[in-house]
C-alpha positions as CSV (number, residue, x, y, z in Angstrom):
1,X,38.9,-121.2,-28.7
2,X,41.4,-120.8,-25.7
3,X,42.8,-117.3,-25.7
4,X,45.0,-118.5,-22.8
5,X,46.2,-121.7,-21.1
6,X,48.8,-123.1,-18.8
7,X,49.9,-126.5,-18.7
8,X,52.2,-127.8,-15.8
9,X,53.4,-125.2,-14.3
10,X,55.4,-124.9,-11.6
11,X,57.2,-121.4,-10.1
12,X,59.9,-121.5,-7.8
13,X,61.3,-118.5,-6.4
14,X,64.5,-118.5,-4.6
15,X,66.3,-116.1,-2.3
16,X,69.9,-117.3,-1.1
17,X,69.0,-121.0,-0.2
18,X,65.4,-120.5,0.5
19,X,63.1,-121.8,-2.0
20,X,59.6,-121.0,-2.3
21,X,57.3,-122.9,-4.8
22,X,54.2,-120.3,-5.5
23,X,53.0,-122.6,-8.0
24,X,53.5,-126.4,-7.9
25,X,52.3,-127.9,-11.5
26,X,49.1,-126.2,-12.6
27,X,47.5,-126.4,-15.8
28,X,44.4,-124.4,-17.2
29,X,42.5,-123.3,-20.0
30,X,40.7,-119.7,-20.8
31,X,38.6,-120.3,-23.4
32,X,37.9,-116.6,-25.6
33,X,34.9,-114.4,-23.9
34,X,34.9,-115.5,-20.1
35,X,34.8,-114.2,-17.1
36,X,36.6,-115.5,-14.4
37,X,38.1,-115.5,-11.2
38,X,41.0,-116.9,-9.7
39,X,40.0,-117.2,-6.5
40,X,42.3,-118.5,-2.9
41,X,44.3,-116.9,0.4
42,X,47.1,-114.9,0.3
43,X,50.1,-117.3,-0.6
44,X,48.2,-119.0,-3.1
45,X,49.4,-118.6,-6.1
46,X,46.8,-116.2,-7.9
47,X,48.9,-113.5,-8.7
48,X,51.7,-115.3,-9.7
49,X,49.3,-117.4,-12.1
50,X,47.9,-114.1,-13.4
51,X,51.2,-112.6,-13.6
52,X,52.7,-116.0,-16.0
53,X,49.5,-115.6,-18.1
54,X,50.4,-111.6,-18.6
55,X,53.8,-112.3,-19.7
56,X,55.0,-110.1,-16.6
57,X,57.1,-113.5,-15.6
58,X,58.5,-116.8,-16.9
59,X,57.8,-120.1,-15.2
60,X,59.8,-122.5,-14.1
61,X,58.9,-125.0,-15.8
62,X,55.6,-125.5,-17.7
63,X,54.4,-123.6,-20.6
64,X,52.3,-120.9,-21.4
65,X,50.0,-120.4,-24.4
66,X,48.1,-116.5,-25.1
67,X,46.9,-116.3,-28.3
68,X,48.2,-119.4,-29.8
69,X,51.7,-118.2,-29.1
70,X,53.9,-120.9,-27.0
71,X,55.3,-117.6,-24.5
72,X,57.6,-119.5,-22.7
73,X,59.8,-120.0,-26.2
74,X,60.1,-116.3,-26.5
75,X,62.1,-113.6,-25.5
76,X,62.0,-110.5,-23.7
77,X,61.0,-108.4,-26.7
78,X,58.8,-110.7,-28.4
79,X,56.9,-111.3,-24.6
80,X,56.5,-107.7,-24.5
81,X,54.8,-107.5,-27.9
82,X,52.6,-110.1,-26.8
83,X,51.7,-107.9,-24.1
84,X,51.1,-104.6,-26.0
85,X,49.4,-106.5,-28.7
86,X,47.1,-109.0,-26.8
87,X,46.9,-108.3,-23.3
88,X,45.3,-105.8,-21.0
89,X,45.9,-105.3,-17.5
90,X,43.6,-103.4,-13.9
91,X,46.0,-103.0,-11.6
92,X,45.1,-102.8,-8.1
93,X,46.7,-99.3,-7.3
94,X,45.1,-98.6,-10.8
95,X,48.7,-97.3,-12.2
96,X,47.8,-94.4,-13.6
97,X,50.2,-91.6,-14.9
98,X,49.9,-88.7,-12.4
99,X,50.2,-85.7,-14.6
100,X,48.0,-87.1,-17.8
101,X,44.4,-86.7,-17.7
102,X,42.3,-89.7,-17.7
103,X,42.1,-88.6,-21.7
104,X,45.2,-89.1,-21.9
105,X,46.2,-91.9,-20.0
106,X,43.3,-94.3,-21.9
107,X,45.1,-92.5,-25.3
108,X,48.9,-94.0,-23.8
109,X,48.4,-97.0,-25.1
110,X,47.0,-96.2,-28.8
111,X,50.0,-93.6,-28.7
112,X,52.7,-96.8,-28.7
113,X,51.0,-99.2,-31.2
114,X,51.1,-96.5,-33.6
115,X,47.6,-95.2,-34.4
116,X,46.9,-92.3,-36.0
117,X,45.5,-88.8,-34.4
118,X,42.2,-89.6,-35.5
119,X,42.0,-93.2,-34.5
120,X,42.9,-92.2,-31.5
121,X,40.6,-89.3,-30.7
122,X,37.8,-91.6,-31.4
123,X,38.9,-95.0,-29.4
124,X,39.4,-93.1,-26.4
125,X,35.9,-90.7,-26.8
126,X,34.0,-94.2,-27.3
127,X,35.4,-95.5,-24.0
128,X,35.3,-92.8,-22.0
129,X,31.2,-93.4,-22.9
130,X,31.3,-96.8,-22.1
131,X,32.7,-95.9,-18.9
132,X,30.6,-93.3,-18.1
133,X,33.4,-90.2,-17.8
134,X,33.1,-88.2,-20.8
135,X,32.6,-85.3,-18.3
136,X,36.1,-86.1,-16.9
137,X,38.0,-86.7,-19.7
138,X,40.1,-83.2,-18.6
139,X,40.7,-84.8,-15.5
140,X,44.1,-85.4,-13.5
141,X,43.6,-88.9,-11.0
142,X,44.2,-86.7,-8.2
143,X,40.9,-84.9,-9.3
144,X,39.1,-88.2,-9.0
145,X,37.3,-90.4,-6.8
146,X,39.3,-94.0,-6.5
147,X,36.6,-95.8,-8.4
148,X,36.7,-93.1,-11.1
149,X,40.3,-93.8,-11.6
150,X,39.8,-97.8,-11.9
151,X,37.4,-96.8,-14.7
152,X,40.0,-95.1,-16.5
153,X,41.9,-97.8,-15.7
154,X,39.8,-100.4,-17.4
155,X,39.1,-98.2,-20.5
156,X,43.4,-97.8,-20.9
157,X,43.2,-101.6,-20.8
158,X,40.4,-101.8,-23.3
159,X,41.9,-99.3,-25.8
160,X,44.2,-101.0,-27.8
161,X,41.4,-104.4,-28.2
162,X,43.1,-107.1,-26.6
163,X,41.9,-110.5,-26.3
164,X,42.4,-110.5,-22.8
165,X,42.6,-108.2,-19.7
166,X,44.3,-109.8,-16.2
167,X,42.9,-107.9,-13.5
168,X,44.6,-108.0,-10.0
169,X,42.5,-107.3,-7.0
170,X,40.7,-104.7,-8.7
171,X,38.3,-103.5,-6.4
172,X,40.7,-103.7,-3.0
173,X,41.0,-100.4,-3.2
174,X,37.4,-99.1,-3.2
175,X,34.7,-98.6,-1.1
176,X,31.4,-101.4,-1.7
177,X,29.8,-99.0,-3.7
178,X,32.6,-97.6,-6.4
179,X,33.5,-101.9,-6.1
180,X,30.0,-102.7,-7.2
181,X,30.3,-100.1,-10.1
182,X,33.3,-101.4,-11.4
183,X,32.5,-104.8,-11.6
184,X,29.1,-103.6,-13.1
185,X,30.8,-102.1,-15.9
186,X,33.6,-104.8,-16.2
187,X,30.9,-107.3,-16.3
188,X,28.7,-105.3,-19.4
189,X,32.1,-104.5,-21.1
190,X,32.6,-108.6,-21.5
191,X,29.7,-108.9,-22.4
192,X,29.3,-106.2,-24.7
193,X,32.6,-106.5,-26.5
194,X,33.8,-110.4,-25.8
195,X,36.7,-109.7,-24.3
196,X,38.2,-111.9,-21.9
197,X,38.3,-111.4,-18.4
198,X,40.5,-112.9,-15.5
199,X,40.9,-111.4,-12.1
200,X,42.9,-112.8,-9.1
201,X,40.8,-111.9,-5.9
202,X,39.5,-112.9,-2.4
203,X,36.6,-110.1,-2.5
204,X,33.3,-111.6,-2.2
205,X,32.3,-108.5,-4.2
206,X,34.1,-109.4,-7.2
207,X,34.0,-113.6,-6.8
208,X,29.8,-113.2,-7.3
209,X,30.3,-111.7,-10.4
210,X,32.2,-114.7,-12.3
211,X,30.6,-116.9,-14.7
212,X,33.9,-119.0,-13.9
213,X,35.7,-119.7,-10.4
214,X,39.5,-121.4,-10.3
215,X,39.8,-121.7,-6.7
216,X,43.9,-122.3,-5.7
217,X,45.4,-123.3,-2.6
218,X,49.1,-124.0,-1.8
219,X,49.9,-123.4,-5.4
220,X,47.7,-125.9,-6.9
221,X,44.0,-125.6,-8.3
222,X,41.8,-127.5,-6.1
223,X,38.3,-126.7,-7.6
């Protein structure tokens, strides 16, 4: 079953008269429980593929399926739904909140869909476990290492159960070992709990990892 797919599309963005196509008529399926990489230079489209799939932006033209919803037919609201219902997302600065402790920031999510006290509580105790910081769940990011912070990132992502989490260079800013670890426990989390994983990157680190490499170049999938 595809949890996500693209077919034909294109992204132009344009700045006065200057237009730049970042995508030029791409189309691809994720199918539920992978683990892939989009893979390519700078300038190739990656992010802005990742970015279509996450309902962060609309195409040009094309259309975009997550979770057998056509995304492209909907508005902002109902895109943004789709996002808090179905879609996680590892950010590469890790976009945590600066004054909630990692407790809290893995709770943030679980707070706006609307679960109770309890629910709560538990979600975010059983993935602090899985990512190995129970002892920091008291923790502020600016009382943690970097690759401590991308696994709180990864468990906020993981709280509310989405069928897919869109990571975006996420180990750019670590050092090889913290990088390592976090693909480590991405790569158990998939396998673990079936989520979907996509991740734009040009890390050798992270690529290895994949069950799945979409290599783009020029805005177009060449392998």
């Amino acid at each position: 079953m595809e949890v996500a797919k693209v077919e034909n599309v294109t992204r132009i963005y344009k700045i006065g008269d200057v237009e730049t196509k970042a995508l030029g008529g791409v189309s691809l399926g994720i199918e539920n429980g992978e683990f892939t990489a989009l893979v390519g230079p700078s300038g190739s489209g990656k992010t802005t593929l990742l970015q279509l799939i996450g309902c962060l932006d609309q195409p040009t033209s094309g259309s975009v399926w997550v979770n057998g919803n056509d995304v492209t037919r909907l508005n902002r609201n109902q895109r943004a739904d789709i996002r808090k219902g179905h879609i996680g997302f590892i950010f590469q600065f890790f976009a945590l909140i600066p004054t909630l402790t990692a407790y809290e920031n893995i709770e943030m999510p679980l707070l706006l869909n609307g679960h109770s006290a309890k629910e709560r509580h538990e979600r975010v105790m059983e993935l602090l476990k899985a990512v190995d910081l129970l002892d920091r769940a008291k923790n502020r990011p600016d009382q943690m290492s970097g690759g401590q912070q991308q696994r709180v990132a990864i468990a906020r992502a993981l709280a509310p159960n989405p069928a897919l989490i869109l990571a975006d260079e996420p180990t750019a800013n670590l050092d090889s070992a913290n990088g390592e670890q976090v693909m480590e426990i991405m790569t158990r989390l998939n396998k673990e709990t079936g989520v979907t994983f996509v991740f734009a990157t040009h890390d050798p680190r992270v690529i290895k990892y994949a069950r799945r490499v979409v290599t783009l170049r020029d805005g177009l999938i060449v392998a």
